[in-house]
DOKEBA-423984 format. One record per residue (C-alpha): residue in three letters; residue number from 0; x, y, z. Coordinates in Angstrom, 1 decimal. Each point is the difference from the previous one (the first is absolute). Layout:
BEGIN
r, k, u, v, w
ALA, NUM, X, Y, Z $
...
This chain:
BEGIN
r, k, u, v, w
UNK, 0, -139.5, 126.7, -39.8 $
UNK, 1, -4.1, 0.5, -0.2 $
UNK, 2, -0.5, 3.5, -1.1 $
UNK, 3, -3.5, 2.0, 0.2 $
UNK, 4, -1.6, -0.4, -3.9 $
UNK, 5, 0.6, 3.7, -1.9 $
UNK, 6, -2.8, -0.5, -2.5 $
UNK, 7, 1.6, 2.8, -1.7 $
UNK, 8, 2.7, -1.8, -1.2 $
UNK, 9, -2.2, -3.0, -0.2 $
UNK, 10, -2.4, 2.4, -2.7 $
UNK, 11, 2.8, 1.4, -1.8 $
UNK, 12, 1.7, -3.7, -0.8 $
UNK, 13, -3.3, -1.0, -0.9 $
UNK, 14, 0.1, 3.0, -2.7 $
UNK, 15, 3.0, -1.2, -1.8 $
UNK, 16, 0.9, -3.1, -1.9 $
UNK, 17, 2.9, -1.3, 3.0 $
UNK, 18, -2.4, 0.0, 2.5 $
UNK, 19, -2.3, -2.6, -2.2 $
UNK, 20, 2.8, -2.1, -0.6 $
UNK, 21, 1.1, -0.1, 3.5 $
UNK, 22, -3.6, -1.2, 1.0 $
UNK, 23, 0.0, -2.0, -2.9 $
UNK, 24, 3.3, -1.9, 1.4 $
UNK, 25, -1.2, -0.2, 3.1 $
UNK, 26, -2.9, -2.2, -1.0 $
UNK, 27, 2.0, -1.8, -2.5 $
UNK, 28, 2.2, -1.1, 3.5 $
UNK, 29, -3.0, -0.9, 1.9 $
UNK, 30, -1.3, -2.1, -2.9 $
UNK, 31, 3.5, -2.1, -0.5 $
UNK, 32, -0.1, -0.6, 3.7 $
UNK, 33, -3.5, -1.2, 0.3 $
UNK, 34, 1.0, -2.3, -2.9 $
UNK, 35, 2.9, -1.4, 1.7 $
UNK, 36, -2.2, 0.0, 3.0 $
UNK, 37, -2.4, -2.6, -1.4 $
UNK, 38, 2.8, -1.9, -1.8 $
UNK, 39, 2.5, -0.4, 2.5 $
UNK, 40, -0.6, -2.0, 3.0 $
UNK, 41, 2.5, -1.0, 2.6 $
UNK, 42, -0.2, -3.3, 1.4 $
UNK, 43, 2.1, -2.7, 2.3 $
UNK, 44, 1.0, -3.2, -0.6 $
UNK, 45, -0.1, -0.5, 4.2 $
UNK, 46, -4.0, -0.7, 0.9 $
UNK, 47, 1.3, 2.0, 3.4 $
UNK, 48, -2.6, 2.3, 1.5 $
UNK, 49, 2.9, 2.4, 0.3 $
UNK, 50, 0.9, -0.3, -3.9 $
UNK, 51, -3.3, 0.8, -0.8 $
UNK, 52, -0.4, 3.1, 2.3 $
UNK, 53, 3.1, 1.3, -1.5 $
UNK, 54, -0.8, -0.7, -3.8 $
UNK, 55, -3.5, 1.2, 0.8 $
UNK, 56, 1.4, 3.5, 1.2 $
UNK, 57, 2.1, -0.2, -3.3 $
UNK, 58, -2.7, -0.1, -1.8 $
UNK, 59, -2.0, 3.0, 1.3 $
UNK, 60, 3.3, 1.9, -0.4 $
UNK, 61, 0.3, -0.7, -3.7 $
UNK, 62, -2.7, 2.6, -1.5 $
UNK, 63, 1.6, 3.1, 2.4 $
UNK, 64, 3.7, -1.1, -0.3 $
UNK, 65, -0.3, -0.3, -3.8 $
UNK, 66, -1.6, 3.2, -0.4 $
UNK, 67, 2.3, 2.0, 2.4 $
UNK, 68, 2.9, -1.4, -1.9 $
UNK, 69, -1.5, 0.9, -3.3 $
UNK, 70, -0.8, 3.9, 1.1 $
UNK, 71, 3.4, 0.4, 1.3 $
UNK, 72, 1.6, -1.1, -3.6 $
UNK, 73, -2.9, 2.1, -1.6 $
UNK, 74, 0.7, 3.1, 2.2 $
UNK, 75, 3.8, -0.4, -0.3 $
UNK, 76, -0.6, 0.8, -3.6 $
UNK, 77, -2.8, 2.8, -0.3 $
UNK, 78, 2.0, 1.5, 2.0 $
UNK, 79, 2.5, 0.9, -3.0 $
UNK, 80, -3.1, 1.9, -1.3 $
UNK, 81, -1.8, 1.6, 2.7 $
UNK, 82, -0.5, 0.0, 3.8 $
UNK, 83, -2.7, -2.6, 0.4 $
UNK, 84, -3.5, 1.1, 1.5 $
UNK, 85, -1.8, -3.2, 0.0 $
UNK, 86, 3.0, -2.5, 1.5 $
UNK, 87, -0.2, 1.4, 3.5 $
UNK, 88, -3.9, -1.0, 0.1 $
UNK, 89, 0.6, -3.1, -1.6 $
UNK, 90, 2.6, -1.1, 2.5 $
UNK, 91, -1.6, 0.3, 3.8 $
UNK, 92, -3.1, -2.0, -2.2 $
UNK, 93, 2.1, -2.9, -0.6 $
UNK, 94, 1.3, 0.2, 3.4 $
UNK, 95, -3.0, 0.2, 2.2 $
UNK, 96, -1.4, -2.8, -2.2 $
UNK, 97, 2.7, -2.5, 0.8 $
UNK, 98, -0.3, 0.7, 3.8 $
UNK, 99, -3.6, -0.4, -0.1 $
UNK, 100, 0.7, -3.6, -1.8 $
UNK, 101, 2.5, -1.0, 2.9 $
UNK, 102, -2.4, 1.6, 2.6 $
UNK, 103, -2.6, -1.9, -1.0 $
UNK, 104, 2.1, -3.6, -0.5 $
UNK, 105, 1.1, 0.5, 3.3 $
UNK, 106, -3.0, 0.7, 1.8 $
UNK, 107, -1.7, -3.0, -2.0 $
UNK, 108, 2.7, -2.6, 1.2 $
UNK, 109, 0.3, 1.2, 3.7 $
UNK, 110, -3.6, 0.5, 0.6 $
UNK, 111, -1.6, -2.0, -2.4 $
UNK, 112, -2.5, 1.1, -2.8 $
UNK, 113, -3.1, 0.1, 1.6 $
UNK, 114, 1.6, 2.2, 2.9 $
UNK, 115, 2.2, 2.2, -3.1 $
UNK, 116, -2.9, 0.5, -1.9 $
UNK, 117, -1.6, 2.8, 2.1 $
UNK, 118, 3.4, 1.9, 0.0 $
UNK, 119, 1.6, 0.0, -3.6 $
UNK, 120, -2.5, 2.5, -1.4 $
UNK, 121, 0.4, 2.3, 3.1 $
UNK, 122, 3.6, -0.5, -0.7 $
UNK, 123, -0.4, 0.7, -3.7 $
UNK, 124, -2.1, 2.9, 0.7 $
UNK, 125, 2.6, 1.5, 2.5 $
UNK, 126, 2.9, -0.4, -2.5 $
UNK, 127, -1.9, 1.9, -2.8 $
UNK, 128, -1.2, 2.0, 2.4 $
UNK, 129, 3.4, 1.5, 1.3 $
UNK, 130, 1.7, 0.0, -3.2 $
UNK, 131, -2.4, 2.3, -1.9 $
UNK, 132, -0.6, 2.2, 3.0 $
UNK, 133, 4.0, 0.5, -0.2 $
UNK, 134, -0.2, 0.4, -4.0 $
UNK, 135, -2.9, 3.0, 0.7 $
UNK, 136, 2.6, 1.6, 2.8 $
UNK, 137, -2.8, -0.8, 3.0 $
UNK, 138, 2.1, -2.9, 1.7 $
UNK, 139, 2.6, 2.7, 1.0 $
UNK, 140, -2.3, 2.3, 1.5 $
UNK, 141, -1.6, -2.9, 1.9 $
UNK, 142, 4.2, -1.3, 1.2 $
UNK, 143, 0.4, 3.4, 0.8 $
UNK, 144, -3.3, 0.3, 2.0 $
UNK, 145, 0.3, -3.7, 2.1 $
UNK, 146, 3.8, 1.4, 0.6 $
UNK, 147, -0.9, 3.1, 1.5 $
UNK, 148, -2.3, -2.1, 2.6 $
UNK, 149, 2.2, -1.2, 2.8 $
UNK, 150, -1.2, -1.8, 3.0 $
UNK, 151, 1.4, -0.4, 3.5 $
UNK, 152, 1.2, -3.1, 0.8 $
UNK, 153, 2.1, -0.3, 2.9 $
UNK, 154, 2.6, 2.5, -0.1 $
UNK, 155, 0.1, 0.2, -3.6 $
UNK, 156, -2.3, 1.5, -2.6 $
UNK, 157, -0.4, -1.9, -3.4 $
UNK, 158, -2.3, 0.8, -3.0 $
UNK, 159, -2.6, -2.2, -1.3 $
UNK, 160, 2.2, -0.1, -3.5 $
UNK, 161, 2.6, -1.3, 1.9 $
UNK, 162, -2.3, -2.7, 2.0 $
UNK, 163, -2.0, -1.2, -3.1 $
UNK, 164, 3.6, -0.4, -1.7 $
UNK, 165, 1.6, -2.1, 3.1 $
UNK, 166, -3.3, -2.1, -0.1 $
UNK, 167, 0.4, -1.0, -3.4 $
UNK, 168, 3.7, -1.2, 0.4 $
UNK, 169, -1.0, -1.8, 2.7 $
UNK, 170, -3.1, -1.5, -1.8 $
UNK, 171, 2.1, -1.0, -2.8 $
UNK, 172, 2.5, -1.3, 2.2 $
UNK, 173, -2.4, -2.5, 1.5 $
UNK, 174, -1.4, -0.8, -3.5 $
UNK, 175, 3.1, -1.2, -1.1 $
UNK, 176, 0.9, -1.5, 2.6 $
UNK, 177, -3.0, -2.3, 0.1 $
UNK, 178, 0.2, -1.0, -3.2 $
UNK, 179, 3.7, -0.7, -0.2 $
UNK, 180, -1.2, -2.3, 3.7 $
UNK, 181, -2.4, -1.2, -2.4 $
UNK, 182, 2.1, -1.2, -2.6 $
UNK, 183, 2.6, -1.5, 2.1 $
UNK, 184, -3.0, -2.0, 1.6 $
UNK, 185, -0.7, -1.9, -3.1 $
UNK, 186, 3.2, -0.8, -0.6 $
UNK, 187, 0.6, -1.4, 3.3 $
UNK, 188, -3.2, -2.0, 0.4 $
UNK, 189, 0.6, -1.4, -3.2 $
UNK, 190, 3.3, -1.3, 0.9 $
UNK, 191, 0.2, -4.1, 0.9 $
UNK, 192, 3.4, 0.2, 1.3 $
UNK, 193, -1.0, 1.5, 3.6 $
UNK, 194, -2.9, -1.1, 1.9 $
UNK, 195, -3.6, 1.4, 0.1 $
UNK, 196, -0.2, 1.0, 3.2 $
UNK, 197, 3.6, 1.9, -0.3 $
UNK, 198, -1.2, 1.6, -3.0 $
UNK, 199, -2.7, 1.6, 1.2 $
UNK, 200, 2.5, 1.3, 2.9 $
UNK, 201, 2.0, 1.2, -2.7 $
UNK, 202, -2.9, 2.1, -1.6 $
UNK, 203, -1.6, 1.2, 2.8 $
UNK, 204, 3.6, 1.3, 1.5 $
UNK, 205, 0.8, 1.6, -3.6 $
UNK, 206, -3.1, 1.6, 0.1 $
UNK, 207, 0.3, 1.8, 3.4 $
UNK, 208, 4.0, 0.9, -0.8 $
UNK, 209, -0.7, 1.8, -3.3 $
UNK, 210, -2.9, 1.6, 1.5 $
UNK, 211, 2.1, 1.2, 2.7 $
UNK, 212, 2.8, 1.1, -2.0 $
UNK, 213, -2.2, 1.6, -2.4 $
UNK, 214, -1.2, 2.3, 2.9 $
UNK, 215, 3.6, 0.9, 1.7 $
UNK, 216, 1.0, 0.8, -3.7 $
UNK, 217, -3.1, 1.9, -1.2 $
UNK, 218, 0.4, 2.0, 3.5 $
UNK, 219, 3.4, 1.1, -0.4 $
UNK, 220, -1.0, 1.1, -3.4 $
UNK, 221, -2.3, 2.6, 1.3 $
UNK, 222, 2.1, 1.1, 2.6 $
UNK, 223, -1.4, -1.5, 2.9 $
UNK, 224, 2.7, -1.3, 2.9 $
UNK, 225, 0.1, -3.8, 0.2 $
UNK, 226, 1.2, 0.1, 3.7 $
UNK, 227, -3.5, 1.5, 1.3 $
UNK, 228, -1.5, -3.8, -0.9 $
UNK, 229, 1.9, -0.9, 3.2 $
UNK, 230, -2.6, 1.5, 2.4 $
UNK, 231, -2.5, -1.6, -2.7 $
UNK, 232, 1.4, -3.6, 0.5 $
UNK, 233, 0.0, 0.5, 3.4 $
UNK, 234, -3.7, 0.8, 0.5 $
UNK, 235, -0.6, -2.8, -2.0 $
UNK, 236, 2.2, -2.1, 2.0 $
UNK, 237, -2.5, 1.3, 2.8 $
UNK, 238, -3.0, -0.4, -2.0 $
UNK, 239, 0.5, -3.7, -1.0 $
UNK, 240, 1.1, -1.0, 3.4 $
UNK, 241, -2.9, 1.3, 1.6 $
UNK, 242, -2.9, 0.2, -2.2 $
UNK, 243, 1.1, -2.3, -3.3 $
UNK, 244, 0.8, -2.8, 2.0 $
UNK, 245, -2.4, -2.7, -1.6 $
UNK, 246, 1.1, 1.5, -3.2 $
UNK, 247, 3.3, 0.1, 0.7 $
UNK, 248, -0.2, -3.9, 1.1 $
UNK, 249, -1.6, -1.0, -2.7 $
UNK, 250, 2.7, 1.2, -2.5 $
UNK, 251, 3.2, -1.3, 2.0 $
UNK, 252, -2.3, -3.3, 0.1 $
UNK, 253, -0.2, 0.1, -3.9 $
UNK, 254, 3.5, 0.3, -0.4 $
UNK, 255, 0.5, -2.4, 1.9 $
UNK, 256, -2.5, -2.9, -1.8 $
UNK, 257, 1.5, 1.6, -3.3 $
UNK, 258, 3.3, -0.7, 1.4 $
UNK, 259, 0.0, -3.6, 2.0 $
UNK, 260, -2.6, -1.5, -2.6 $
UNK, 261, -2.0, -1.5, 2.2 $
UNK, 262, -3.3, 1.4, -2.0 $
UNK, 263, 0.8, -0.2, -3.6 $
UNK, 264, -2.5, 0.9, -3.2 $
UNK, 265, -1.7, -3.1, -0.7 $
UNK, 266, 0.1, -1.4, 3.6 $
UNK, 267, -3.6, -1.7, 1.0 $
UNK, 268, 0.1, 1.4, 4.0 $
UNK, 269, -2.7, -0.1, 2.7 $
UNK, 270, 0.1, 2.6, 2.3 $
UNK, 271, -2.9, 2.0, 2.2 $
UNK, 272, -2.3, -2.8, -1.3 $
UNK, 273, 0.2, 0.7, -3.7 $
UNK, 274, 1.8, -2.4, -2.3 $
UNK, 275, 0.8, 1.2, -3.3 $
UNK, 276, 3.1, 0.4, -2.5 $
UNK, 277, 2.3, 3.0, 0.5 $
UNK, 278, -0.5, 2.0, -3.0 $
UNK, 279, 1.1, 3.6, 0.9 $
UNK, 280, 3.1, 0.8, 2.5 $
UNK, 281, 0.5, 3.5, 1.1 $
UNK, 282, 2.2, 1.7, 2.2 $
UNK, 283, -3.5, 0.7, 2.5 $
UNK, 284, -1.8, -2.9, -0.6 $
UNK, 285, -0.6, -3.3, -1.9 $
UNK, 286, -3.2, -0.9, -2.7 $
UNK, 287, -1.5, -3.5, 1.2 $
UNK, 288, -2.2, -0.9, -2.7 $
UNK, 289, -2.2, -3.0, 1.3 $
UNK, 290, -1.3, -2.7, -1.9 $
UNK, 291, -3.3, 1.7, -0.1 $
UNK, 292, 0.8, 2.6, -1.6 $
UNK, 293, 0.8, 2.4, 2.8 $
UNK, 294, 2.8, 2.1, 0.2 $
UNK, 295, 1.4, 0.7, 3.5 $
UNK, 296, 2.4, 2.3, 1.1 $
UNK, 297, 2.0, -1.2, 3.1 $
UNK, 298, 2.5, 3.0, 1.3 $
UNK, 299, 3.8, -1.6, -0.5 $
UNK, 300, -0.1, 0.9, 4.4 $
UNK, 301, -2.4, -3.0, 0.9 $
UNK, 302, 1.8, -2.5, -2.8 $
UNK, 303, 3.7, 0.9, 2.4 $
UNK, 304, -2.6, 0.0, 3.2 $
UNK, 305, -2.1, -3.4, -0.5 $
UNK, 306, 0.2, -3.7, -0.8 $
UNK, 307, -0.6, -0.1, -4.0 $
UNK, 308, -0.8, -3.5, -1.6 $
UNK, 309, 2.3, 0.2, -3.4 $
UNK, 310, -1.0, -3.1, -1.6 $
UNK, 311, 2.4, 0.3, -2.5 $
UNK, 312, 3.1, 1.3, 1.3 $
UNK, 313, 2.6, -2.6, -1.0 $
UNK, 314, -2.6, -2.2, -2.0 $
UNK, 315, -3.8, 0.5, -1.1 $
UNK, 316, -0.9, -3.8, 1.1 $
UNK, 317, -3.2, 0.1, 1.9 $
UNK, 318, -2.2, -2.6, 2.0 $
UNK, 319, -3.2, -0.4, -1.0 $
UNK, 320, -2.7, -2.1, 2.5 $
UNK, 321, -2.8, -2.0, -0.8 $
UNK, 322, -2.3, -1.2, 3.0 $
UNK, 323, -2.4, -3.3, -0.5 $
UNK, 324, -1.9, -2.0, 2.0 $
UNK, 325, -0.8, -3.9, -0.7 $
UNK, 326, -2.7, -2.3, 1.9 $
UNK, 327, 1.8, -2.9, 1.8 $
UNK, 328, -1.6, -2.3, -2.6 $
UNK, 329, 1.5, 1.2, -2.9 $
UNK, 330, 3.9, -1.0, -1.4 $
UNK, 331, 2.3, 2.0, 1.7 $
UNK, 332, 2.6, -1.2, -2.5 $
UNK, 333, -2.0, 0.7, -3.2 $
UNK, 334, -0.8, 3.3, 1.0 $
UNK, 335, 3.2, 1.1, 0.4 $
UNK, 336, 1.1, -1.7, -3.1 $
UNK, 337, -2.8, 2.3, -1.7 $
UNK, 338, 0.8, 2.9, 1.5 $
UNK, 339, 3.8, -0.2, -1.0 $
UNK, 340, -0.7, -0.7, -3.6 $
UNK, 341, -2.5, 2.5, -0.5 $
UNK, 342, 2.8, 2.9, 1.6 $
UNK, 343, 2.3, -1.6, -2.5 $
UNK, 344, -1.9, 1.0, -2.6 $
UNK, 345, -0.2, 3.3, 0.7 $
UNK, 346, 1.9, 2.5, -1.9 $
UNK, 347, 1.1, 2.5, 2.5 $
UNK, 348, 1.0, -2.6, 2.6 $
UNK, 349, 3.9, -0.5, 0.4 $
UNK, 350, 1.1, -4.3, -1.1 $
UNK, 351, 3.7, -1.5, 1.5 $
UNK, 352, 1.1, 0.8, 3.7 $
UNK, 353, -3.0, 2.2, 0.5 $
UNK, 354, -2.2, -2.3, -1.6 $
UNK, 355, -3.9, -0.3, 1.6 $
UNK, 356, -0.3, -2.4, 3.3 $
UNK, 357, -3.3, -0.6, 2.3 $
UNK, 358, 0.6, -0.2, 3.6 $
UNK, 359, -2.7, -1.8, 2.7 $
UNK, 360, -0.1, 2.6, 2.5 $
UNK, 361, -2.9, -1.5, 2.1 $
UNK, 362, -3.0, -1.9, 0.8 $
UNK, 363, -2.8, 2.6, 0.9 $
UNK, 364, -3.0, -0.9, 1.3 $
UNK, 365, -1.7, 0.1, -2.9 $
UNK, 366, 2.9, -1.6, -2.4 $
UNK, 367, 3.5, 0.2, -1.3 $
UNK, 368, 1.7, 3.1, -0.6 $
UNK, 369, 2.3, -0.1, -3.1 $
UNK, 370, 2.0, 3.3, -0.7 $
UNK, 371, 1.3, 0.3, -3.8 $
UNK, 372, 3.2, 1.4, -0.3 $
UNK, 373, 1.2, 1.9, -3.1 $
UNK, 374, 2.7, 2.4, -0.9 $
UNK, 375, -0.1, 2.8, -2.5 $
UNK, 376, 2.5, 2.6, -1.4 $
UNK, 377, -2.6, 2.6, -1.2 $
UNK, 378, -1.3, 1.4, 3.0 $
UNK, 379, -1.2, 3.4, -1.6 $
UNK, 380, -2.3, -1.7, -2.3 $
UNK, 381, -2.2, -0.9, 3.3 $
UNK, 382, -0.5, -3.1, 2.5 $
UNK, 383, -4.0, -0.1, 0.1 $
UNK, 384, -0.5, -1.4, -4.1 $
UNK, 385, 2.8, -2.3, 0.3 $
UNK, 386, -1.9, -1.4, 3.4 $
UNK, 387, -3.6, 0.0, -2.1 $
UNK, 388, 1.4, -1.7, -2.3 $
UNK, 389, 1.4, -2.8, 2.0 $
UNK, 390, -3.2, -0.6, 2.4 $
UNK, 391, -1.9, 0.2, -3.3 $
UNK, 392, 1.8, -3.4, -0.9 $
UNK, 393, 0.2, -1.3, 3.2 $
UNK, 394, -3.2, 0.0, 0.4 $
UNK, 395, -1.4, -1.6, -3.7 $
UNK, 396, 2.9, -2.2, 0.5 $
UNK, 397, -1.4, -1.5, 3.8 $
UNK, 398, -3.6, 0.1, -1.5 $
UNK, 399, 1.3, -2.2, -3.3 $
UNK, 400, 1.8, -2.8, 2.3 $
UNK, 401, -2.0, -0.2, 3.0 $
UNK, 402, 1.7, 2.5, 2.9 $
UNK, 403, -2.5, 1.6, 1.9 $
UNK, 404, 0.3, 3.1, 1.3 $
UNK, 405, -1.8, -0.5, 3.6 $
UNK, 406, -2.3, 2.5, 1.5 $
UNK, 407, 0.1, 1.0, 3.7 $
UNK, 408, -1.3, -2.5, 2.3 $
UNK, 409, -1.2, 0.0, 3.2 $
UNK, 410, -1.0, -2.8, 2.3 $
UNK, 411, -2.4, 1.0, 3.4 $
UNK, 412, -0.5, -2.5, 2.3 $
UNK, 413, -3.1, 0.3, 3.2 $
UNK, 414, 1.4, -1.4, 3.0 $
UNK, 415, -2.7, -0.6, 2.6 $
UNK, 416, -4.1, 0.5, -0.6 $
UNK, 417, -2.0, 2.9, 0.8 $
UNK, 418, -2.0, -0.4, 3.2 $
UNK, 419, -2.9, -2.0, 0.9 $
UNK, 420, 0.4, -1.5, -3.6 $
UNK, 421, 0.6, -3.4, -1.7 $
UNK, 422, 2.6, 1.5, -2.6 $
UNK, 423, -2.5, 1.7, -2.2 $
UNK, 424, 0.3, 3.4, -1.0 $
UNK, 425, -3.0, 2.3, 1.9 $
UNK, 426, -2.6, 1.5, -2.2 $
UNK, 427, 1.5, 3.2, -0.8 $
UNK, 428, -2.1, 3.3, 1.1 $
């Protein structure tokens, strides 16, 4: 137990030769556990995310485990000569430092550093803070004080002591909670045996379970009647029905994707006019990112709602067309020779049963249309270089054999001659 500091005692073991040895003993156990501290690592042979977060809260463990163990032993024995006076100080220290270590670990892995940073010292400082104003005998007062406060709320009365401590188990609560969701997410999305889709329904279920039991159990711990969240759900049965209905939609519709698989991670989709790959799927909405570099986000209601174009569903094979016109002159046979060939060559252009063909789809006025026909299986890496590329050698391959590309043409005929003339053209004005 934490027990106010009597700096009497603390001035009259100072005074005598035990209370320099027990100081002296108590340094000598912090020393051999920052020693093993800096020696002793613990590692796993498993590259897991979840391995790592455990050996990593091992290791911040090691320096306040060592020494509590070693100022138990060392109390155990100075007991045999006197009642210690500097153990009990010693203790809460080693204590509050080790949950300040785990506070901090845990706040960096569930919220990141950059969003931790701003917290650990307040943390830190609020440990400290409360353990020396218990060591002085002022944290007491102040219990005492916030107990003695009660406000109405409903038919009850409760201090502020009695609040700030049912917030804090709830807090915590949540904390672990989200991290434990956050471990078992790793795992799962790192599994290959289930598919990615389910996975992510896996996590994002997980997630919303602990969470909830976390709440229910942190609830019951403070006292607080589970059955009243009846009246809860039912207003938000109410609320969601009538005034969370786009939200509402848009999560049963992300279960659903997540579910049938019809949108998968990966997936190269058109939908609202944007084309793009699927790189983010939620349960509220899916992250189109297009191939200019735009990221879109489509809510999951409109991909259940509307017609979307997944070009690659069951395969990634896409057609690629290639419109040229030839003059009537030219050979129709030799350019589409040329035009095969030089799609041959290309590298991104799928050879065999999807191999490249021309097609003669018409005589225009001004010449024939040839279409070049082409597959690909890399959609995401984009449609308008691969078509560059190919009119690029189209066209230095006409110019080097003699195609020509014809320009619009028009032919005007005068039927009849103006009046009172011969058929020349009046003077103009």
């Amino acid at each position: 137990m934490l027990t106010p500091l009597d700096f009497e005692r603390i001035q009259a073991s100072l005074r005598t030769p035990n209370g320099w040895i027990e100081l002296a003993v108590i340094a000598v156990c912090f020393a051999i556990a920052w020693t093993v501290d800096r020696r002793v690592y613990v590692t796993s042979e498993r590259e897991s995310r979840v391995a790592r977060l455990g050996a990593g809260s091992l290791n911040r463990l090691i320096f306040p485990l060592t020494a509590l163990a070693l100022l138990y032993v060392a109390r155990a024995v100075f007991r045999h000569w006197q009642a210690p006076a500097f153990f009990p100080i010693a203790f809460p220290l080693v204590v509050a430092l080790a949950l300040i270590r785990l506070s901090i670990y845990a706040l960096r892995n569930l919220f990141g550093v950059r969003a931790a940073s701003a917290s650990e010292r307040t943390l830190s400082f609020a440990i400290w803070g409360a353990l020396l104003l218990y060591y002085i005998g002022v944290l007491p007062e102040i219990g005492a004080a916030l107990e003695d406060a009660r406000m109405p709320i409903g038919k009850g009365e409760f201090s502020v002591l009695d609040l700030g401590r049912d917030a804090i188990v709830i807090v915590i609560a949540i904390v672990l909670s989200l991290w434990a969701s956050s471990l078992l997410e790793q795992r799962l999305m790192r599994g290959t045996h289930l598919d990615r889709n389910l996975r992510v329904v896996a996590a994002k279920v997980s997630r919303a379970l602990l969470l909830l039991i976390a709440v229910l159990v942190a609830l019951s711990f403070v006292g607080v009647d589970v059955t009243v969240l009846s009246v809860f759900g039912g207003a938000l049965g109410v609320g969601i029905g009538l005034g969370l209905q786009k939200l509402a939609s848009n999560y049963i519709a992300g279960f659903t994707i997540l579910l049938d698989r019809s949108v998968r991670l990966g997936d190269m989709i058109t939908v609202d006019n944007r084309t793009g790959t699927v790189s983010v799927v939620t349960s509220r909405y899916v992250v189109v990112r297009g191939l200019d570099g735009i990221e879109s986000i489509v809510p999951n209601e409109m991909l259940v709602t509307t017609t979307v174009l997944n070009h690659s569903y069951t395969s990634k094979e896409v057609k690629v067309g290639v419109l040229v016109q030839i003059s009537y002159d030219s050979d129709l046979e030799l350019a589409m020779r040329l035009m095969t060939e030089l799609a041959a060559r290309e590298p991104r252009v799928l050879r065999g049963a999807l191999a490249p063909i021309v097609n003669v789809l018409q005589f225009g006025d001004n010449g024939i249309a040839l279409e070049l026909v082409v597959w690909i299986n890399d959609p995401e890496m984009g449609q308008g270089n691969l078509r560059s590329a190919l009119n690029i050698g189209i066209w230095k391959a006409f110019r080097d054999n003699g195609i020509r590309i014809p320009y619009p043409q028009r032919e005007v005929r005068i039927i009849g001659q103006p009046p009172g003339g011969n058929g020349e053209t009046p003077p103009s004005a």
